[in-house]
Backbone as JSON, one array per atom type, in Angstrom:
{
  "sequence": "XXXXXXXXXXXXXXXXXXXXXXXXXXXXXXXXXXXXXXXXXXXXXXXXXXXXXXXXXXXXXXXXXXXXXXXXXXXXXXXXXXXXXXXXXXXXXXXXXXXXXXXXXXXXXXXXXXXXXXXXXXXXXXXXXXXXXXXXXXXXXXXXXXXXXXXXXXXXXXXXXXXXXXXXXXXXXXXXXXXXXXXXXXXXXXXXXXXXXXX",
  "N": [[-105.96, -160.16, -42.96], [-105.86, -157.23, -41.53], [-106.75, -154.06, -40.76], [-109.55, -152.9, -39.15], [-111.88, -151.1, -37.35], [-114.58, -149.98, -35.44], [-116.22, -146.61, -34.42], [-118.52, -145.7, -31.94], [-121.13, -143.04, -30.61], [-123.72, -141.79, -29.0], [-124.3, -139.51, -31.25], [-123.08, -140.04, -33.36], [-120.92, -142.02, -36.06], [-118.31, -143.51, -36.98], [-116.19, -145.34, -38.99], [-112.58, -147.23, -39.51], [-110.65, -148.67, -41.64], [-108.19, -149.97, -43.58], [-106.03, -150.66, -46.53], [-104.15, -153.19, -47.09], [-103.28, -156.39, -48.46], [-102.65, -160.01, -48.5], [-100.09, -162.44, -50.37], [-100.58, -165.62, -50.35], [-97.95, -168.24, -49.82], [-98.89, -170.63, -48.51], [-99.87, -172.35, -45.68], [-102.47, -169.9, -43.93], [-102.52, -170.16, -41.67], [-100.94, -170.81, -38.71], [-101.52, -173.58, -35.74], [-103.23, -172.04, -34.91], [-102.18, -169.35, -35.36], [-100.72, -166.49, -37.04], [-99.28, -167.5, -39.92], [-96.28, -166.32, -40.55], [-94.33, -167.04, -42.14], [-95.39, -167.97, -44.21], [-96.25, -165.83, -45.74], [-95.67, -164.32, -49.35], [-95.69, -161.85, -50.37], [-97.31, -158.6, -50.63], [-99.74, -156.19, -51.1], [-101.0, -152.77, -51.12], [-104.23, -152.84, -51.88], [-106.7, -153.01, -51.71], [-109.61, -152.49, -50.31], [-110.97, -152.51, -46.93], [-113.21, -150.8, -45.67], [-116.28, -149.39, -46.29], [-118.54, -147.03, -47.25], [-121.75, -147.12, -47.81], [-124.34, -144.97, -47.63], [-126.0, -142.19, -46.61], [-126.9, -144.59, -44.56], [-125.66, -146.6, -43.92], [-122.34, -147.42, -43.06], [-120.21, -150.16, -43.88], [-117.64, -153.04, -43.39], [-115.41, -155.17, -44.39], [-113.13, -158.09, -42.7], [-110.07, -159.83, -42.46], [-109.56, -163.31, -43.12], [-109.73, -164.04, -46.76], [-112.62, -164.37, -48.52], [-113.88, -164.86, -51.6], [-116.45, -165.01, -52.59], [-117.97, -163.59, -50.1], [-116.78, -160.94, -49.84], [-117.08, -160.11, -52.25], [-120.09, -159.88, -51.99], [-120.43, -158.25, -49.68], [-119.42, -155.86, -51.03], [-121.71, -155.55, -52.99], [-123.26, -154.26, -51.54], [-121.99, -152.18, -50.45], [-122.88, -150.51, -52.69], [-125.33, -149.35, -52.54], [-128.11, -147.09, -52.47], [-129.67, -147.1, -51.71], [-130.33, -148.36, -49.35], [-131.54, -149.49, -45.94], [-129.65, -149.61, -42.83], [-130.72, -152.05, -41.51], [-131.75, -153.29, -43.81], [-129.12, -154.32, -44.6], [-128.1, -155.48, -42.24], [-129.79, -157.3, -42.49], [-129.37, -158.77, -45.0], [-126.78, -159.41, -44.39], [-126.78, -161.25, -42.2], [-129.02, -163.42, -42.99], [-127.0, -164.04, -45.16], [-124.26, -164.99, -43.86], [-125.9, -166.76, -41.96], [-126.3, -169.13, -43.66], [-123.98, -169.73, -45.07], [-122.35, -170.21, -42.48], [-121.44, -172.86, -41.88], [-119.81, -173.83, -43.98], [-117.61, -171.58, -43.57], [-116.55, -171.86, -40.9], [-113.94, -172.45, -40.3], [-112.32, -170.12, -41.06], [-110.84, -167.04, -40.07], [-112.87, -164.3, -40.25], [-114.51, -161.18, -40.5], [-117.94, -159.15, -40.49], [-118.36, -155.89, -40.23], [-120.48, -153.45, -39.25], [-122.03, -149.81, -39.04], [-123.77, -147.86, -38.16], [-126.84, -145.98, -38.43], [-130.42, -146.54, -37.69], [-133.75, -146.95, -38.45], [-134.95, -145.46, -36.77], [-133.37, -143.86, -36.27], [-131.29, -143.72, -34.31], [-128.1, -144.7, -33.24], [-125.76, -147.58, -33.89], [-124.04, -150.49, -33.92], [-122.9, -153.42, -35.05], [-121.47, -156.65, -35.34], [-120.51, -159.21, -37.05], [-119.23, -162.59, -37.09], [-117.29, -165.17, -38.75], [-116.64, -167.34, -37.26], [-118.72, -167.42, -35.04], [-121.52, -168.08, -33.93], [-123.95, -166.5, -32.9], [-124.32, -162.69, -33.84], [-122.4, -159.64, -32.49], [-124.09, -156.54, -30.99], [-124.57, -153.44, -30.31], [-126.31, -151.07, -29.28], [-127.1, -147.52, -29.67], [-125.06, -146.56, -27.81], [-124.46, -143.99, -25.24], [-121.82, -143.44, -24.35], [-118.46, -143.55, -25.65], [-118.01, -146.29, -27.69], [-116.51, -149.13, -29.42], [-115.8, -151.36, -31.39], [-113.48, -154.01, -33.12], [-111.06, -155.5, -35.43], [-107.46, -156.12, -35.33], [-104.57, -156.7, -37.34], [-101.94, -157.9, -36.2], [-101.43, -156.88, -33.79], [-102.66, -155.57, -30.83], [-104.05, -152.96, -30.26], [-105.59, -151.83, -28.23], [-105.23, -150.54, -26.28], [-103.77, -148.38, -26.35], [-106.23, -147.1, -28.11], [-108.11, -146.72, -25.89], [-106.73, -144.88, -24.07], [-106.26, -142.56, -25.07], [-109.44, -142.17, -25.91], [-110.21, -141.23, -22.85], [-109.46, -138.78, -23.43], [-110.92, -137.67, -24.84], [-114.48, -135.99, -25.95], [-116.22, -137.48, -27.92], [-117.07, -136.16, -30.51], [-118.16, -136.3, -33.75], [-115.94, -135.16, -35.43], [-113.94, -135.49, -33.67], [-113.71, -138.17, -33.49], [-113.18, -139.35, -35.92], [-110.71, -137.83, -36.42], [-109.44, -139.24, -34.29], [-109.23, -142.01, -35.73], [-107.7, -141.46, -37.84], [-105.29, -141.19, -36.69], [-105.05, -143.75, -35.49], [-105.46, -145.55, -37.47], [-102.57, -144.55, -38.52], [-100.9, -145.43, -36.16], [-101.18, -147.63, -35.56], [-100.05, -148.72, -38.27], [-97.58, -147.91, -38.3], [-96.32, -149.47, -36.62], [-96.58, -152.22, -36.96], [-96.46, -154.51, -39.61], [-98.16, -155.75, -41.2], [-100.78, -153.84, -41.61], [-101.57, -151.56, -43.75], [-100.17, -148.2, -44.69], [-101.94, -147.03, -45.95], [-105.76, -145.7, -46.05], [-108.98, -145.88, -45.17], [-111.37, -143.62, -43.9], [-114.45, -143.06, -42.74], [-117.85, -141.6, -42.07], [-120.72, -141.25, -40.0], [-123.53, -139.11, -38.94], [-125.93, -138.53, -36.48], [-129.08, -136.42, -37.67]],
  "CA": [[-106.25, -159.66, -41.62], [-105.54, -156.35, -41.88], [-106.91, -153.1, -39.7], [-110.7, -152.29, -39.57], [-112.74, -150.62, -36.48], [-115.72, -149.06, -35.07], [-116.53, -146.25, -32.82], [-119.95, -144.9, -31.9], [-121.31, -142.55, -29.62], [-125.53, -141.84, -29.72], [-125.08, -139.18, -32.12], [-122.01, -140.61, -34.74], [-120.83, -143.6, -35.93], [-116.94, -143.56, -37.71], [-115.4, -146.81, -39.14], [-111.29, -146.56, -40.25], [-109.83, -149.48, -42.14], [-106.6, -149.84, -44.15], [-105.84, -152.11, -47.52], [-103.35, -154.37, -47.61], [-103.95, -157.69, -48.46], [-101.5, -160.68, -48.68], [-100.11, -162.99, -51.15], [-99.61, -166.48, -49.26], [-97.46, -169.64, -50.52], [-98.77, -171.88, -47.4], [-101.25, -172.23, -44.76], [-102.18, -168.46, -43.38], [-102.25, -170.06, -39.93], [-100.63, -172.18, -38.21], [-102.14, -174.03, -34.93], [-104.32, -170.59, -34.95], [-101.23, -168.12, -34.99], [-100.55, -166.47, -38.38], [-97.84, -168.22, -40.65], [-95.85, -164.83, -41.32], [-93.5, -167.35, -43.12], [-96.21, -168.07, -45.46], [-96.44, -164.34, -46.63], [-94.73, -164.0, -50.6], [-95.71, -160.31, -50.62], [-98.43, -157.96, -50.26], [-100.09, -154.95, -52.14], [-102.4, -151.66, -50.98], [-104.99, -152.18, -53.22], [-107.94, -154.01, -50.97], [-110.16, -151.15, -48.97], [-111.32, -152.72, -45.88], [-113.94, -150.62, -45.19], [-116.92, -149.02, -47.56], [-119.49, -146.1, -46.88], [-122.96, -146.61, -48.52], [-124.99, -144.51, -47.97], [-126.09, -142.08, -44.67], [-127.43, -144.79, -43.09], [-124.71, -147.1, -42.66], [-120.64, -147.59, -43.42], [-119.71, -152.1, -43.87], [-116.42, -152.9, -43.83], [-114.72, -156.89, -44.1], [-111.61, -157.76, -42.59], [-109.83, -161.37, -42.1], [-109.4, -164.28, -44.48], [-109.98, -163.44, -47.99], [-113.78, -164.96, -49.1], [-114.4, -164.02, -52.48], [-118.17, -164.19, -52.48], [-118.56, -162.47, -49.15], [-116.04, -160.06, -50.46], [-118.58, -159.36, -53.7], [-121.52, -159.34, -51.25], [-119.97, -156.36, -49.4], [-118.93, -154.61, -52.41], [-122.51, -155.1, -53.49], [-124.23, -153.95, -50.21], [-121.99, -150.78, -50.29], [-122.92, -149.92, -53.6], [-126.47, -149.41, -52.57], [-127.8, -145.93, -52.14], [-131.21, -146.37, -50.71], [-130.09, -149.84, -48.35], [-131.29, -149.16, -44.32], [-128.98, -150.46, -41.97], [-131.93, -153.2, -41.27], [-131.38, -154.25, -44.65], [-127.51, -154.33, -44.47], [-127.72, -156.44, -41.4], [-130.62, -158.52, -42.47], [-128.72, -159.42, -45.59], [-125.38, -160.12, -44.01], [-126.96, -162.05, -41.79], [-129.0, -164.57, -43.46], [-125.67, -164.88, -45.72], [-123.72, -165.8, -42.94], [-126.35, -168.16, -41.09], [-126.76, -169.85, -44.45], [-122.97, -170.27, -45.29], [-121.09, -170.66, -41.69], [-120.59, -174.51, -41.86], [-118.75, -174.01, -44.97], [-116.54, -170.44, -43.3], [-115.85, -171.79, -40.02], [-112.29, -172.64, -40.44], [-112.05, -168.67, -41.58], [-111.28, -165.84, -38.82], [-113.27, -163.01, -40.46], [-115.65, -160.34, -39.57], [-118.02, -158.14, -41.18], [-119.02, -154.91, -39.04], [-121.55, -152.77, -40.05], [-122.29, -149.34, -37.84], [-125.05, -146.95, -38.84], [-128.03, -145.6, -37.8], [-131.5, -147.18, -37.34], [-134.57, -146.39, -39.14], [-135.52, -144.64, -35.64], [-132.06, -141.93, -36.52], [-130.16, -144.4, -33.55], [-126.46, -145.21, -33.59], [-126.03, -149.14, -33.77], [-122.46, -151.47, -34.48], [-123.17, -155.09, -35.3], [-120.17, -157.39, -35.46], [-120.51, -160.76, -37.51], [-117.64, -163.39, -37.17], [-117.44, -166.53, -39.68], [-116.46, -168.93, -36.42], [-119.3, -167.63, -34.32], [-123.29, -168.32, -34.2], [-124.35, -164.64, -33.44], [-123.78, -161.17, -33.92], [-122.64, -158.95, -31.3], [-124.57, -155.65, -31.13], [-124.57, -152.45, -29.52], [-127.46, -150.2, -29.79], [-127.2, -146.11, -28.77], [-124.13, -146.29, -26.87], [-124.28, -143.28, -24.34], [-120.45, -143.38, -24.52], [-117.89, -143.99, -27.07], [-118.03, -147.5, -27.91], [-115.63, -149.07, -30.16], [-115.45, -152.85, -32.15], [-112.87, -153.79, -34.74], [-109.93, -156.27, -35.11], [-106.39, -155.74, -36.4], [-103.83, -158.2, -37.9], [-100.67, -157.84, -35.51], [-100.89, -156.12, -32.69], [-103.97, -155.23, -30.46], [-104.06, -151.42, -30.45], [-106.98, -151.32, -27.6], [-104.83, -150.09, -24.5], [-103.79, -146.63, -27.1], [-107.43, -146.84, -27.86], [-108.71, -146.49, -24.49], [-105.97, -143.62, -23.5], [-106.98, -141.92, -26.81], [-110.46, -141.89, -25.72], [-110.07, -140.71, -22.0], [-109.41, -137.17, -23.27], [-112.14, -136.47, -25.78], [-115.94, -136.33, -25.87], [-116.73, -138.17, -28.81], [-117.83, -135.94, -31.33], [-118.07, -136.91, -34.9], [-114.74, -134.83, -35.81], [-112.91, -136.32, -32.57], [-114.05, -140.13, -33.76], [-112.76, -138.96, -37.16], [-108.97, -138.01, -36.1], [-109.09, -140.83, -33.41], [-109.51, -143.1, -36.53], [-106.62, -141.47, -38.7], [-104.87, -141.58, -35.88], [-104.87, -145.28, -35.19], [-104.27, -146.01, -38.2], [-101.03, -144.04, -38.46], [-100.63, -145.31, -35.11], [-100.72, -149.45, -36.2], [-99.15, -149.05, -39.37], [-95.95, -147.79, -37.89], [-95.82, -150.68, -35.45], [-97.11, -153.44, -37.48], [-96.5, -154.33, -40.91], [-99.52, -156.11, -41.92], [-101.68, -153.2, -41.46], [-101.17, -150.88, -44.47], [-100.31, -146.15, -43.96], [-103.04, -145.85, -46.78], [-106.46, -146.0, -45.15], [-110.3, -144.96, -45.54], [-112.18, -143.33, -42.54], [-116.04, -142.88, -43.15], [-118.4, -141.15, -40.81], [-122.2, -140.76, -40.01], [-123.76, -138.34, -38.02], [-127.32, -138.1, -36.4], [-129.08, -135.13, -38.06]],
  "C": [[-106.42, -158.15, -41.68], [-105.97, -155.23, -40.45], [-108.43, -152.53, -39.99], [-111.22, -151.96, -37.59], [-113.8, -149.41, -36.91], [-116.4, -148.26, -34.45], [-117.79, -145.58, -33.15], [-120.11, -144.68, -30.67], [-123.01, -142.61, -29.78], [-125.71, -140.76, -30.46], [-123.84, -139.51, -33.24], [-121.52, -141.69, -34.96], [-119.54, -143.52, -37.16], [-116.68, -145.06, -37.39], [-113.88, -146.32, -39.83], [-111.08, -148.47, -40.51], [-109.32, -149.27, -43.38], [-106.9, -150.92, -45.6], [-105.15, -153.03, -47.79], [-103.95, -155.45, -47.55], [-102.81, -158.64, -48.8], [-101.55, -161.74, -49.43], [-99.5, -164.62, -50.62], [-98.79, -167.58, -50.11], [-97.78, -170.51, -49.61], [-99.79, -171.55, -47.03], [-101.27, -170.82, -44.19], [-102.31, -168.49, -42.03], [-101.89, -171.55, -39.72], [-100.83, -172.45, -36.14], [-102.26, -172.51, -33.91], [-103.5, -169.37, -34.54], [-100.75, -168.1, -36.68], [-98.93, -166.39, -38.77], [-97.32, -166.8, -41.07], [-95.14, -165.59, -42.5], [-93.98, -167.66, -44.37], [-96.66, -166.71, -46.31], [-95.29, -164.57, -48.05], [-94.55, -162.68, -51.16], [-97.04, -159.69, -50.68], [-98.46, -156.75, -50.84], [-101.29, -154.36, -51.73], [-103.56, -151.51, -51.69], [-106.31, -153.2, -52.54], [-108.32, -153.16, -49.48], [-110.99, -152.44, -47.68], [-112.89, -151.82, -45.8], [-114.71, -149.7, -46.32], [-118.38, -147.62, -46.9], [-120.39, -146.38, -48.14], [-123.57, -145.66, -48.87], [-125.1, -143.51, -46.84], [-127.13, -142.38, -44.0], [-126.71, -146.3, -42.76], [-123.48, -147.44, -43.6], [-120.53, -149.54, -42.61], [-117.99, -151.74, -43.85], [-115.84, -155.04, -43.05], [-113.38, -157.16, -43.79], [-111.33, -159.1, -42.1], [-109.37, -162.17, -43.64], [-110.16, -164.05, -45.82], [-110.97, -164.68, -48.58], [-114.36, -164.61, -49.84], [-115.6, -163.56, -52.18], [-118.52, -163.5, -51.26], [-117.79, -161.3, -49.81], [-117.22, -159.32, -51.57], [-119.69, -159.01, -52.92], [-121.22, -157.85, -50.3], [-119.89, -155.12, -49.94], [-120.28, -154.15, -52.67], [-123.25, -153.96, -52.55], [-123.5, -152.38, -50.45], [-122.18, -150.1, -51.48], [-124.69, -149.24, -53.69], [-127.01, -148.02, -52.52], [-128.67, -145.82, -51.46], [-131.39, -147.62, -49.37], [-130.27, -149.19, -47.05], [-130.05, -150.08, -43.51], [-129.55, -152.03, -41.46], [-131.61, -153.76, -42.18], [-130.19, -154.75, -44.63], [-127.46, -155.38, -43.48], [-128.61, -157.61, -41.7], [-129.71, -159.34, -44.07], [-127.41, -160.04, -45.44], [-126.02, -161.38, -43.05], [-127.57, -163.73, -41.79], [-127.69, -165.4, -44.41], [-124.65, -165.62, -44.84], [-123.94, -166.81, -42.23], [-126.39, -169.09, -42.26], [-125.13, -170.34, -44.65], [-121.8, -170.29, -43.82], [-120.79, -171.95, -41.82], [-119.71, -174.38, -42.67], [-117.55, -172.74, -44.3], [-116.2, -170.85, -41.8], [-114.57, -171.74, -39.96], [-111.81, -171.22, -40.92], [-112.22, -168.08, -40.51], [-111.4, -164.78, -39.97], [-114.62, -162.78, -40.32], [-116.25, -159.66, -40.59], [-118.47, -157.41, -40.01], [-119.06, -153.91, -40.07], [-121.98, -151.61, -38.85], [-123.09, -148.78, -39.06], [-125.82, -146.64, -37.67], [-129.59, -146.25, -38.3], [-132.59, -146.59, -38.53], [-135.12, -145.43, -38.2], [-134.5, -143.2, -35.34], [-131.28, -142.54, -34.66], [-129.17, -145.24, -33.97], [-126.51, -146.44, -33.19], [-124.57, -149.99, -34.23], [-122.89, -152.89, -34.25], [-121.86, -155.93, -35.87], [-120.27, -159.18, -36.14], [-119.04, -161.5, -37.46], [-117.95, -164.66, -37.9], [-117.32, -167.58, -38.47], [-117.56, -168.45, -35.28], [-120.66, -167.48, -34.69], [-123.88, -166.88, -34.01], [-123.71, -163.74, -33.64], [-123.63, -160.75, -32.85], [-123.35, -157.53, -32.29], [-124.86, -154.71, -30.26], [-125.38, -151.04, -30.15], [-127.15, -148.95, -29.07], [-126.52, -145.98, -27.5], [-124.6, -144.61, -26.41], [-123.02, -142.45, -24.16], [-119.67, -143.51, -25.33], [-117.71, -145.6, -26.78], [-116.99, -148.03, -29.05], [-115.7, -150.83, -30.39], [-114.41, -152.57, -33.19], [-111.98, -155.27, -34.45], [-108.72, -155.7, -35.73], [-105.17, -157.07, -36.28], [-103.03, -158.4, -36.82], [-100.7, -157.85, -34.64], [-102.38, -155.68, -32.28], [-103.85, -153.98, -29.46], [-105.42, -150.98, -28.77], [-106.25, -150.74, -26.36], [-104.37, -148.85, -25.03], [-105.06, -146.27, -27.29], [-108.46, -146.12, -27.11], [-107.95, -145.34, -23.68], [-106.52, -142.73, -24.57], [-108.26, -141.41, -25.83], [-110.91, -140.94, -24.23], [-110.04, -139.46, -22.39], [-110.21, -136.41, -24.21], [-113.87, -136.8, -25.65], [-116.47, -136.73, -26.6], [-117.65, -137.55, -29.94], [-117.26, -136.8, -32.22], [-116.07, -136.73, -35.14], [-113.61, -135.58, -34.7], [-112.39, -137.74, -32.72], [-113.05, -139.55, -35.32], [-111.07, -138.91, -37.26], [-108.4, -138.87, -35.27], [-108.78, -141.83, -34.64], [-108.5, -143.21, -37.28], [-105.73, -141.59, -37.68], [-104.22, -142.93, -35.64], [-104.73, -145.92, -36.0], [-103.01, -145.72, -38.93], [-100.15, -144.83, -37.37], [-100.12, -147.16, -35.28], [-99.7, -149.36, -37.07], [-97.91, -148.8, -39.53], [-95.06, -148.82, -36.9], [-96.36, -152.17, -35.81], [-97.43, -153.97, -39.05], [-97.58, -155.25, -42.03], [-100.32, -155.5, -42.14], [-100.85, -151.7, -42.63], [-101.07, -148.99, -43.97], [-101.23, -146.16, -44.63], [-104.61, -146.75, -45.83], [-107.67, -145.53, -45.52], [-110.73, -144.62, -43.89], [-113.74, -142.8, -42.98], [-116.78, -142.58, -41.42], [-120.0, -141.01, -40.92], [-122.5, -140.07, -39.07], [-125.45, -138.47, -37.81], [-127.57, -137.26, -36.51], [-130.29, -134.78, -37.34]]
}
């Protein structure tokens, strides 16, 4: 599960997620609430979230699916990948393998910028048929999930008092996750934060 989000305004686009990852002896849910008793221990060493290139920051978070896992890794290893490609390849991977990942709650989200130099957050989920997507928010906008505890009512006070530059989205991000990982022990203190800016 862990801690990944996304905020964008129309000229930046910051993602923050954390690494822990867990080691289960049982089912990791039980009648769709997670088995804590099935945890055997857990280790910082699984980034959540990945910066390509500057033109867009992936990041996977949920039930642990190797090969999407590798397909992420690959995607952020790319240097010349548009965000178009990034979503057009997550996406046929996902319409091609959901029958087999339904029974999996995880997400990939992908923010960036356009080939047109517009801010964009696309949200894939393994148990649902589309993407959400939010094109050249106006405002700060924000997607993510986190394991424990649902952080969006600090979020939304958070946001009330700044104007959404890049640097603002940036300490909002370390922020929140200082801000989880003291109140929720699935969500690891070590953390990446990645940023894009329209130039």
């Amino acid at each position: 599960m862990s801690l990944l989000y996304v905020f964008a305004t129309r000229d930046s686009v910051v993602m923050v997620g954390d690494y822990r990852r867990y080691m289960m002896k049982g089912p990791a849910e039980i009648d769709g609430q997670f088995n804590f008793d099935a945890v055997e221990g857990y280790m910082d060493n699984a980034p959540k979230a990945y910066k390509a290139n500057n033109n867009f920051i992936i990041g996977c978070v949920g039930h642990c699916i190797p090969v999407l896992d590798e397909l992420i890794k690959l995607i952020a290893k790319s240097t010349i990948m548009s965000f178009e490609g990034a979503f057009r390849t997550v996406k046929e991977f996902m319409d091609f393998h959901r029958p087999n990942m339904k029974r999996f709650k995880t997400a990939v989200i992908i923010g960036g910028l356009t080939a047109s130099r517009k801010t964009v957050i696309s949200i894939f989920r393994t148990d649902r048929e589309e993407s959400e997507n939010v094109f050249n928010p106006q405002e700060i906008v924000y997607v993510g999930t986190c394991a424990g505890m649902n952080p969006e009512q600090w979020i939304d006070r958070r946001i009330e008092g700044i104007t959404g530059t890049k640097d603002e989205l940036e300490i909002l991000c370390h922020d929140l996750a200082e801000y989880v990982s003291s109140h929720d022990w699935l969500v690891s203190k070590k953390h990446n934060v990645f940023s894009l800016a329209v130039s």
